[in-house]
N, C-alpha and C positions, 0 to 999 in steps of 0.2 A: 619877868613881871609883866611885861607889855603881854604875852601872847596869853597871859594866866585874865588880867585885864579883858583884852578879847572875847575870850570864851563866856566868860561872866556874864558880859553885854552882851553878845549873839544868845548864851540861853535867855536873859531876859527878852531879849525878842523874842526866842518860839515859845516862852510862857505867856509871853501877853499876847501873842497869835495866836495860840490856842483857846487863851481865855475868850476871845473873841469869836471864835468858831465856835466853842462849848453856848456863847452867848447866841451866837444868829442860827443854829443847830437845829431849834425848838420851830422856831420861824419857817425852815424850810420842812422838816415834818411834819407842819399844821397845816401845810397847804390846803385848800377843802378839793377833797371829790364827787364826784355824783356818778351817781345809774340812774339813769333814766330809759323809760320803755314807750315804743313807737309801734302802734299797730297800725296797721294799714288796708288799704279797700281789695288788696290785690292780690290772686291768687300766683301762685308759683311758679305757672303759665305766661304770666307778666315780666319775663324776665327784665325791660327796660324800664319798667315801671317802678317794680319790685326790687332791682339792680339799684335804683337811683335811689332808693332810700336807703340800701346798704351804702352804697359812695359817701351817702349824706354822714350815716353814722362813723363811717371812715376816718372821713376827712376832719368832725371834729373832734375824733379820737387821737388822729396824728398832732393837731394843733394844741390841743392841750396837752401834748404830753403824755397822756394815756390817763389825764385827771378827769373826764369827761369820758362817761361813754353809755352808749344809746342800744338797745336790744332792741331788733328790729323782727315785729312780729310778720308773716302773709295774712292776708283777710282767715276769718275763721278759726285760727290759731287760738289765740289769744281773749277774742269776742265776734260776734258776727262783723261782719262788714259794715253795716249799716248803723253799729252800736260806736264806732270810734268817737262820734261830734260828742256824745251827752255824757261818755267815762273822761273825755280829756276835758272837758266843760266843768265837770264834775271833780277832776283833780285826781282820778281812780287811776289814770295815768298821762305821763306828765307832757305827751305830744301825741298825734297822727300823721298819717299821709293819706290824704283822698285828693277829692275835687269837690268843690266848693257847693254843684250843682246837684251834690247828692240830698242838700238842706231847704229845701225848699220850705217844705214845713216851719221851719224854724223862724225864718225871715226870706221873702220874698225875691230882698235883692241880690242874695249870695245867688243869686245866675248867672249874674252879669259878670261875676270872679271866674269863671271856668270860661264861658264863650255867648257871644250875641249870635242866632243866626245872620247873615249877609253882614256878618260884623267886623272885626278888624282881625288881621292874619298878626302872626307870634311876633312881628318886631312892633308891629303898632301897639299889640296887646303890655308887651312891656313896656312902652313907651307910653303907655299911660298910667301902668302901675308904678312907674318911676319919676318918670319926669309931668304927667298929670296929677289928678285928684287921686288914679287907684288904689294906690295903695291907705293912701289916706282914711278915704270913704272905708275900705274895707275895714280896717281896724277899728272903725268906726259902729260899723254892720255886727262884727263880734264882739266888741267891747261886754255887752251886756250879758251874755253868754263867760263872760270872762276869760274870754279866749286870743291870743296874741295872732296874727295869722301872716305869713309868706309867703310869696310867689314859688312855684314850685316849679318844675320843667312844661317846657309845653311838649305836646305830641307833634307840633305842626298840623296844617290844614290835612281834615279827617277825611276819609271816605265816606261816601254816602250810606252806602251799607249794603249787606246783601237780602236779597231778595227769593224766593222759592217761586215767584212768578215775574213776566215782565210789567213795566209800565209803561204804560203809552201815554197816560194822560193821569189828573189829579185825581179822575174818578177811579181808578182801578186802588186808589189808598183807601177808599172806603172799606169797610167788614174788615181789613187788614190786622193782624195782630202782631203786635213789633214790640219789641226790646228799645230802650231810647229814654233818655233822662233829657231833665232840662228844659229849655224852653222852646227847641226842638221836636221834643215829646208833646209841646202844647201845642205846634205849629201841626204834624202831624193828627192831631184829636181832632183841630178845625177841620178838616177832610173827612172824619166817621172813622179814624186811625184808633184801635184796642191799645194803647200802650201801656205795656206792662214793664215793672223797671225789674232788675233781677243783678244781686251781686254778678263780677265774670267767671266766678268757678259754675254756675250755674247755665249760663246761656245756650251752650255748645247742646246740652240736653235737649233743654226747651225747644230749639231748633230744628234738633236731631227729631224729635216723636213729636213733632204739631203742637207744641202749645204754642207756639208763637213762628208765623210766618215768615219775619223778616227781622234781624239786625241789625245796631253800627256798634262798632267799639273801637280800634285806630285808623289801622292802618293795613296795607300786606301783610308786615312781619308780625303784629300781633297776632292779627286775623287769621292767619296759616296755621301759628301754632296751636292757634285755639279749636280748628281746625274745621272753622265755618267752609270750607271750601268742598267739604265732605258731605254735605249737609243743606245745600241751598246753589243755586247754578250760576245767579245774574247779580254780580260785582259791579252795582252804579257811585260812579261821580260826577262833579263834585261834593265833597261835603257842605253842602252850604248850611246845615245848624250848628258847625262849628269849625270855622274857619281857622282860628288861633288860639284850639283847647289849651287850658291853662291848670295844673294839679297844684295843690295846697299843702306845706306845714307847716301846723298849726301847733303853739304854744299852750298850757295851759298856761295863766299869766301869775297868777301865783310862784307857779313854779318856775316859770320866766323871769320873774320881778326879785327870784333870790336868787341868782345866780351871781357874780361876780363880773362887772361890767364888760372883762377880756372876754367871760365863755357866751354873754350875749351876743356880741360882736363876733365871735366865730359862727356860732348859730345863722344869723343874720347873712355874715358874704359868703359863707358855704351854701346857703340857696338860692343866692346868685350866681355864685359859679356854677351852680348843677341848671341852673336856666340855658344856658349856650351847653354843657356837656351834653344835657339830656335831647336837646332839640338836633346837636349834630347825630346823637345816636340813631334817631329816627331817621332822620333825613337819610343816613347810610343803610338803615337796616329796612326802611323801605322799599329803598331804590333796589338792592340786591333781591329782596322779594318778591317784588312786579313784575321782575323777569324771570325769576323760578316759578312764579304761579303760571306766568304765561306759557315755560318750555314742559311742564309736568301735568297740567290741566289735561295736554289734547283737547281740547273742544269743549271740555265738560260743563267747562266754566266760560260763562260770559263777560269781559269787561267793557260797562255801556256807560256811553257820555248821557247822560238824562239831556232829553232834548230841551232848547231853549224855550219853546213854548210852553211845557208842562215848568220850568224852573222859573218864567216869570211867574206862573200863574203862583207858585209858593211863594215866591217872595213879598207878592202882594198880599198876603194874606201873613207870611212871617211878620212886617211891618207892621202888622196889623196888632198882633198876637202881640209885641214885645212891648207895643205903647199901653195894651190893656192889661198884660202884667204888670208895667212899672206901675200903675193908678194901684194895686193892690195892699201901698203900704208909702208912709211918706218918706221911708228909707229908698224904697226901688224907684220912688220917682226921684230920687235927688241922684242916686246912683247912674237911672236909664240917662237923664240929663247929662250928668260928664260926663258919661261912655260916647254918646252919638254928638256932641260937640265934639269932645276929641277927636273923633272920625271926620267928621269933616274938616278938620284943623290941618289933620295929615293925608287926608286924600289925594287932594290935587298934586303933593311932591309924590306921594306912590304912585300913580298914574303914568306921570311925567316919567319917574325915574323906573319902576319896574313892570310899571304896566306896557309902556312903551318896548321895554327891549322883550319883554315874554310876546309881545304883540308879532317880532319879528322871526322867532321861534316857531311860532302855530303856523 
């Protein structure tokens, strides 16, 4: 009788266990999923660039579980390069990846999102979109556009570019026809600088058969693959139109605004994690490149300090250019405003703390 007892009560447990399960069953099959599609400015040749929007879509495929996931288009693929701001604006699809500098058109102070010339190098640059107004202001900047925007990796401090002749001074920038976005691109026109902007599937051509003299795009490891070295002789630095390039993605906020508050939130610290991944990746895939361009070149290729007297003379005239951009719109002045306070906020500890020790380096 006892063990008849037992059995009784134990099935009533795994009936009301199951009932239970048949109940929250429904729950875990409703879960919601998404696809979403990511085009991008970046040709296939951008392996780190290009790389870092696959990680992105990775990582928040791994986090959710595989409920979330991102189709990650290269430039051209999908829509021109140049066409990503106004389809994911537009809701046509529901993110991108560029750089912020490609919109000028649009609103003036998206330049200050990618880089200022003589302006803050990649830890200040997050250090304002974090802990200053940056990020702030940006979301600000897009809002109207109805677009959600994130810090994307930076490249680290860029190469000046390469050149098909030397310089010696400001005046050999005149007639010059160069490749160059941004406010850099504007810094160069004060000079009689032709700038022409051109997605990067394109550049290596233009370069190659004369329509444009001179380039910038990263760095070595870009640069090589794209395979300016073939194509033009005198490799100058520093970058100084963009010290602490910084890339973008961008939400449509619609499609932002319905997500489920965990997949925002993975969205969100997956492009800050890809901020230190992508910035170590350069840092390494540069370094190994400087010294393969130097041992494979033989001679062919020039790599020149731009002299300090032709670099002040830019700078004085960048300074010039950036205060007369921000007047263009009362977005870029409120922007240019907490970009160069923040710079001097953190100067004096950069100076102190790594200007001093690279000081003992040179």
């Amino acid at each position: 009788m006892e063990r008849r007892r037992f059995l009784v009560k134990a099935g009533g447990v795994l009936v009301a266990a199951g009932a239970t399960a048949a109940v929250d069953a429904p729950n875990v099959i409703a879960q919601p999923r998404f696809q979403w599609r990511m085009p991008t400015f970046w040709s296939p040749a951008n392996d780190v660039l290009l790389g870092n929007a696959q990680k992105f879509a990775k990582m928040v495929e791994e986090m959710s579980a595989g409920r979330f996931k991102i189709q990650v288009f290269a430039g051209g693929e999908l829509m021109p390069p140049a066409g990503v701001f106004d389809a994911c604006s537009q809701g046509t699809v529901e993110m991108y990846n560029a750089a912020a500098y490609y919109w000028p058109g649009k609103e003036p102070a998206v330049q200050w999102f990618t880089a200022m010339p003589f302006g803050l190098n990649p830890q200040g640059t997050y250090a304002w979109y974090y802990f200053g107004d940056g990020l702030k202001l940006w979301e600000e900047t897009y809002a109207p556009f109805s677009l959600v925007p994130r810090p994307s990796a930076s490249t680290g401090p860029q190469m000046m570019g390469w050149f098909k002749k030397k310089i010696n001074s400001t005046a050999d920038l005149k007639g010059l026809k160069m490749r160059i976005p941004g406010l850099g691109g504007k810094v160069y026109a004060k000079f009689g600088t032709s700038v022409i902007l051109l997605p990067p599937g394109e550049i290596y051509t233009a370069l190659e058969r004369g329509v444009i003299d001179a380039t910038e795009w990263v760095g070595p490891h870009d640069d090589m693959k794209m395979g300016f070295q073939q194509a033009a002789r005198y490799y100058y630095y520093p970058g100084w139109h963009e010290p602490g390039t910084t890339g973008e993605f961008v939400f449509n906020k619609k499609a932002y605004d319905g997500l489920p508050v965990e997949f925002r939130r993975i969205l969100d610290y997956s492009t800050q994690a890809l901020n230190t991944i992508e910035f170590m990746e350069y840092f390494h895939k540069n370094s190994v490149a400087l010294h393969k361009l130097k041992a494979d070149s033989k001679g062919k290729v020039e790599i020149i300090k731009l002299d300090s007297t032709t670099l002040k003379d830019i700078k004085k005239v960048a300074l010039e250019v950036n205060k007369e951009e921000s007047e263009r719109s009362p977005m870029a002045r409120k922007v240019h405003a907490s970009y160069t306070k923040f710079q001097d906020v953190v100067g004096e500890w950069s100076e102190i703390s790594e200007g001093s020790y690279y000081s003992l380096l040179s």
